[in-house]
N, C-alpha and C positions, 0 to 999 in steps of 0.2 A: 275427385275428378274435375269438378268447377274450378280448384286451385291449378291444378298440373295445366287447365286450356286455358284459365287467363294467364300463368305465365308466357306458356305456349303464345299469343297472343303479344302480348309485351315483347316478347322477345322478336318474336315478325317485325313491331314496329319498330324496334332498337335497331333491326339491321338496315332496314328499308332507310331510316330516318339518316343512319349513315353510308347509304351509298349518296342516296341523295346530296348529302354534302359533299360526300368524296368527288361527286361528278362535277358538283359546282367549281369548287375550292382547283380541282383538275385543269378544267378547261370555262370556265366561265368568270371569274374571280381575278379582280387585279389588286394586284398589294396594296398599293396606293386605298382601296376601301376598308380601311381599318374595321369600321364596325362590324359587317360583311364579314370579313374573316372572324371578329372574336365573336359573331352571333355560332357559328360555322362550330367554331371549338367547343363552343358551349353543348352544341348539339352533341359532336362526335365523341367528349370524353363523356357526356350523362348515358349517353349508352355506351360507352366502352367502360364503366365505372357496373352498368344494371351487368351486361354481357358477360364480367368477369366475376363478378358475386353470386350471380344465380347458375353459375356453370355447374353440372357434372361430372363428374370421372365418366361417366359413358357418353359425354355428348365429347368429350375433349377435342379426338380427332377432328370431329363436324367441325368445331370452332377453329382447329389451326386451317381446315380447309377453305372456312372463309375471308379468313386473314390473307390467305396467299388471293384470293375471289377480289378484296379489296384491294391489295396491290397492283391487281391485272386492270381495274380500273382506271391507273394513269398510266398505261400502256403504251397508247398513241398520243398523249399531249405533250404539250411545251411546259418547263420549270415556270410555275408563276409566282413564287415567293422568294426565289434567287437567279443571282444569271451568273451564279460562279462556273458554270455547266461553260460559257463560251472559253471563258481558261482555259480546260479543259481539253476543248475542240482545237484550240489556237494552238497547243502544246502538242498535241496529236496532229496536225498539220506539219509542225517542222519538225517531229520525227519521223514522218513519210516521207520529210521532202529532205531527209539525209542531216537536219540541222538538230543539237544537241541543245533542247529549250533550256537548260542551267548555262548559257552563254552569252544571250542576249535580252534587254530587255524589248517587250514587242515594240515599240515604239523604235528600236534601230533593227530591225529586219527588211530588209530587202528585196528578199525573192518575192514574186507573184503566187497565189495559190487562192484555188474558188475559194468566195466568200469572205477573203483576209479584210477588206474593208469594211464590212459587217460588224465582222468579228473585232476588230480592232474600235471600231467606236463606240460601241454598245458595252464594250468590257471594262472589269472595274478595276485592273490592277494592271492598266500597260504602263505602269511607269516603278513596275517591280520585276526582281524577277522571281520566276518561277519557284515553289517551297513544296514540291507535291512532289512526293520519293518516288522509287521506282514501276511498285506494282501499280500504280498508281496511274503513273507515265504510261506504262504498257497498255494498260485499259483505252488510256486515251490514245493511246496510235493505234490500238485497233479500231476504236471508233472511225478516226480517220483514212485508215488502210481500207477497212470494206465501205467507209461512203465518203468519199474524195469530195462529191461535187454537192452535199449536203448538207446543212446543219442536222435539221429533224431527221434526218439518216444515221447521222453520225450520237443525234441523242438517243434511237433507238436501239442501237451497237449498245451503249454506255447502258441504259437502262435494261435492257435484258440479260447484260453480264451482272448488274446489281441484282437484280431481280433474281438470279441463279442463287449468290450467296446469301439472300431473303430466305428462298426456299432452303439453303442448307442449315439456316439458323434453324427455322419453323421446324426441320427435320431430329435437329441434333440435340437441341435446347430439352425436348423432353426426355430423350435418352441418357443425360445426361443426369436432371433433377433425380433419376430414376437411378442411376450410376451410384449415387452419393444418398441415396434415401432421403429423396425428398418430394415435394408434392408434385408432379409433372403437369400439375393443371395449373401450379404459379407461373409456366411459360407463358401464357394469355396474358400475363400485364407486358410482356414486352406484343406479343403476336400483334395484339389487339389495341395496340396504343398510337392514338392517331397520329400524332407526332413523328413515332416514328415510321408510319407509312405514307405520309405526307416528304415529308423531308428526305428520306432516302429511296422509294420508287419514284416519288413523284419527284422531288426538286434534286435526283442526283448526286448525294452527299456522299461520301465513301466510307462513313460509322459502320454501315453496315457491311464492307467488307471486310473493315478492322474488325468486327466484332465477331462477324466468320471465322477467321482464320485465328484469331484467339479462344472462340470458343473448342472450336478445335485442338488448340495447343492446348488447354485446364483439360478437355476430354481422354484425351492420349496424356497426360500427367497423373488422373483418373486411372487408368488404365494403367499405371507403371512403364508407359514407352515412353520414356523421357527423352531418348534421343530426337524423335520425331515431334515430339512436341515443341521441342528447342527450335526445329527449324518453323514449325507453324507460326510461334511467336515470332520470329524472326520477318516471316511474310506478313504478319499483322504493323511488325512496326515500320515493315517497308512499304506500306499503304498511306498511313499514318502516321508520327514518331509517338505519340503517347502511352501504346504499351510497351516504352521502353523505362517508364515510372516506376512500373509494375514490374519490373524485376529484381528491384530487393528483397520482395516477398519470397523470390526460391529460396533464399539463405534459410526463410523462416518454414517452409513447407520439404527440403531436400537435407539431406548430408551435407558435409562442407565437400568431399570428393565428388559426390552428386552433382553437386550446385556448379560447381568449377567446370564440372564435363559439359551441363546444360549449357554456360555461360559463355564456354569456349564453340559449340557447336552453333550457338547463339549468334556471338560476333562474326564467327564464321561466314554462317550464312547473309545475314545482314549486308558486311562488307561486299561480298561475293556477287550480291544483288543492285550493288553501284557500279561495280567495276563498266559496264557499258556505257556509263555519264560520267566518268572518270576522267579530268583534265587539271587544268592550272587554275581555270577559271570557277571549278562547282563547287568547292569550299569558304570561297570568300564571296562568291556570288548567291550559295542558300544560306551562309549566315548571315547576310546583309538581310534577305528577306527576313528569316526568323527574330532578328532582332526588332524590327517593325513592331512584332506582338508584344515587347517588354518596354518599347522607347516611342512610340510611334502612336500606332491606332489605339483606338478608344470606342467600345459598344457594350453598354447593357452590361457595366463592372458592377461590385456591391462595394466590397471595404474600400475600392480603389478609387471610386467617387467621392469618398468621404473625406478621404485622405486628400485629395486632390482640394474639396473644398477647404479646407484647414489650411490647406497651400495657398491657395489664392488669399486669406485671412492675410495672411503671416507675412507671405513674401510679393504677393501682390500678381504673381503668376502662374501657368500651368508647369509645377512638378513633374512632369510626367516623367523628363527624364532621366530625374533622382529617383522617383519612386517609385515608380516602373521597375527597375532593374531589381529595387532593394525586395520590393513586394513580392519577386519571383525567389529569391534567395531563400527569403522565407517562406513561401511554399516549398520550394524544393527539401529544405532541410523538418518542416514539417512533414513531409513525407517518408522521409527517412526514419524518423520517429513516428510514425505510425508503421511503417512496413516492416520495422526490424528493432518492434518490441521487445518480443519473443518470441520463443518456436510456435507457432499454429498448430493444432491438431485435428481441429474441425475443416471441413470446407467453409461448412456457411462462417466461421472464423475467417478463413482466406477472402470471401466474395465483402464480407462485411472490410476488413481493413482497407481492400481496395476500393472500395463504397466511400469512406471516408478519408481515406487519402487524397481520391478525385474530386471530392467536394470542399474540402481544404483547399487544393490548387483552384479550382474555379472560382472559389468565394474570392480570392486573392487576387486574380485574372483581370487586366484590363478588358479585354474583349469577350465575351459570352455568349456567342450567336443560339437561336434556339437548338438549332440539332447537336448540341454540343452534350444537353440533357439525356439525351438518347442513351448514352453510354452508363446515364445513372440507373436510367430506367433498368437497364440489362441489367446491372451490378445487383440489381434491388431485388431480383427478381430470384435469386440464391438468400436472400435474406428475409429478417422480419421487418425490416422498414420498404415504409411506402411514402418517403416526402421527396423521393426521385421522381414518382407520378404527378405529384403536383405542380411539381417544378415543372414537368414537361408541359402540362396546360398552360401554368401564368409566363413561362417562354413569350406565349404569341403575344404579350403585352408590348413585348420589343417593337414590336411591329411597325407600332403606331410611327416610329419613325420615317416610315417611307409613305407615310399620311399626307406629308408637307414636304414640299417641292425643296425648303430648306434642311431635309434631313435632320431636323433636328427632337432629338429624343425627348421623353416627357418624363421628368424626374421624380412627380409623383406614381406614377405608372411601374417607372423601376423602384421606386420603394416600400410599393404593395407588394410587388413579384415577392421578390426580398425577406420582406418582411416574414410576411406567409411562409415562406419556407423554410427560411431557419426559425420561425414559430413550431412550425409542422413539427421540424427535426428534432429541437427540444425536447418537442411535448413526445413527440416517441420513444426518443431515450431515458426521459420524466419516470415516463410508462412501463419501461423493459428494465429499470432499477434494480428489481427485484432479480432479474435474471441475467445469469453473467455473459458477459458480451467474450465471447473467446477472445479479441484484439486486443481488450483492454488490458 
């Protein structure tokens, strides 16, 4: 009995100790205080690390209950670790006001509309355009449809429509582990992982509706309703493009007749979900933007720093836009070879090659932002690796960037992240040697 109430006990101060931060980090907390935030994480993953180890199969529910308790936390505040949230708002403004955001960049708009000066100077990309697909788009013209005269209106729109596909995760994610015989209590490293309820209730990130609508579409595949699942994935990559990596895996999980119908009901829908931004201008206007992430920007890369330093060696300058392009060539085609080994027969086979597929393209990635890890964490969460959780803690090392008024990164900092984690990942595939990895 003395064990079961000091747990009991620990555990009171594990959750208390992370609202506590959750409220800080919410509404009190500005990026700019690096230590501040990493003192923050340090609290929120040592009890999100005790929460998820000492958990029960009978406490499970209580814990996804306070997962969704922690997200309702940043309900009412302002993003204080991103302001890609005013993008967002500015793109849902001139789809209110009739104007087609894949047409201009904000900097040549014209019309008047509440708050466009605001919005326009505080924002970090008015001299691009727009890269954020349909379902995406829609979120944010609702935002801006039910609160016109608002920012904080229009972020509350935005977040309680996140907030919704939160809760469908929380909901479906056990049903699922549960689907495929697996343990429904490994949903907790995604529930309970603070990164991921920092960065998509709190700071507005769309992982979590991509991750909705995908987990959905593996559920109903689960399930043998492959038609429906085709269009699910279809809504997940019209959120985001990334789960469109992830479909060389049907060749490895369907029939070739299968795959072909998936692939066709696929593109289908996909197309069917542009056709209302459909003009002369949105194909050579969102590939100019996506190009940026292969020729252009630069954040919190691993091999592509390295590379880049060997550049400066050699030719005295920034490569970027040699090896930018070449670095994604070969991620892509890395992928390919991992996705379309061989047939899968396993799930956690399936959630594992896309585990490693995605951490392939990102090791490879000029840009890296923290909630990009969120997606590992999910993957991880069908498997036996856990250096997606690490990764999502040493993420906020990024931070430190927006410490100093010159934006400038700490390159010791990115090579502890780094380090650590492809250490991590080693040392657990060292470890699971013994035992055959379905992908491989």
């Amino acid at each position: 009995m003395q064990f079961n109430s000091t747990i009991f006990s620990k555990t009171t101060f594990a959750q208390s100790a992370a609202v506590a931060c959750f409220l800080y980090v919410g509404y009190e907390l500005n990026r700019e205080n690096f230590y501040a935030l990493l003192g923050c994480f340090g609290i929120l993953f040592s009890a999100y690390y005790f929460l998820v180890k000492n958990a029960k199969t009978e406490s499970l529910n209580q814990l996804l209950v306070i997962g969704v308790l922690f997200r309702l936390f940043f309900l009412f505040s302002i993003p204080t670790l991103s302001d890609d949230y005013l993008r967002f708002i500015w793109d849902g403004q001139l789809l209110a006001n009739g104007i087609n955001p894949f047409d201009y960049l904000p900097t040549e708009v014209t019309i008047d509309f509440p708050n466009k000066a605001e919005l326009l100077a505080d924002m970090n990309s008015s001299n691009y355009y727009t890269v954020y697909p349909p379902i995406a788009q829609t979120i944010y013209f609702l935002s801006a449809w039910l609160s016109p005269n608002s920012i904080f209106g229009s972020i509350l729109v935005m977040r309680s429509i996140l907030f919704a596909a939160e809760i469908g995760i929380i909901v479906l994610l056990p049903k699922l582990l549960r689907l495929i015989n697996m343990n429904p209590s490994n949903s907790l490293w995604y529930v309970l992982n603070p990164l991921v309820i920092i960065e998509l209730t709190g700071n507005l990130h769309f992982e979590g509706m991509v991750l909705f609508f995908f987990l959905l579409a593996v559920y109903l595949l689960a399930l043998n309703k492959e038609k429906l699942s085709a269009v699910a994935w279809a809504f997940a990559a019209a959120t985001k493009l990334i789960p469109i990596f992830f479909l060389p895996l049907i060749l490895r999980k369907l029939s070739l007749k299968n795959a072909a119908a998936f692939y066709l009901i696929f593109g289908v829908t996909f197309i069917g979900l542009w056709i209302p931004f459909c003009n002369s201008t949105l194909l050579p206007h969102f590939l100019e933007s996506v190009s940026l992430y292969s020729k252009t920007f630069e954040f919190n890369a691993s091999v592509y720093y390295l590379v880049r330093a060997i550049g400066y060696q050699v030719m005295d300058y920034n490569i970027i836009q040699t090896a930018g392009p070449w670095l994604a060539r070969i991620a892509y085609v890395g992928i390919l070879v991992l996705l379309l080994k061989k047939k899968i027969i396993s799930w956690q086979g399936f959630f594992t090659a896309l585990l490693f597929a995605l951490s392939w393209y990102y090791l490879l990635a000029l840009i890296v932002h923290p909630w990009y890890s969120i997606t590992f964490v999910f993957l991880a969460v069908f498997t036996r690796f856990r250096f997606p959780m690490v990764w999502s803690f040493l993420a906020v090392l990024s931070y430190w960037a927006y410490s100093n008024p010159a934006f400038q990164e700490n390159f010791w900092l990115v090579g502890i992240e780094y380090t650590a984690v492809i250490g991590f990942m080693v040392w657990e595939l060292l470890i699971t040697r013994g035992e055959k990895l379905k992908f491989i």
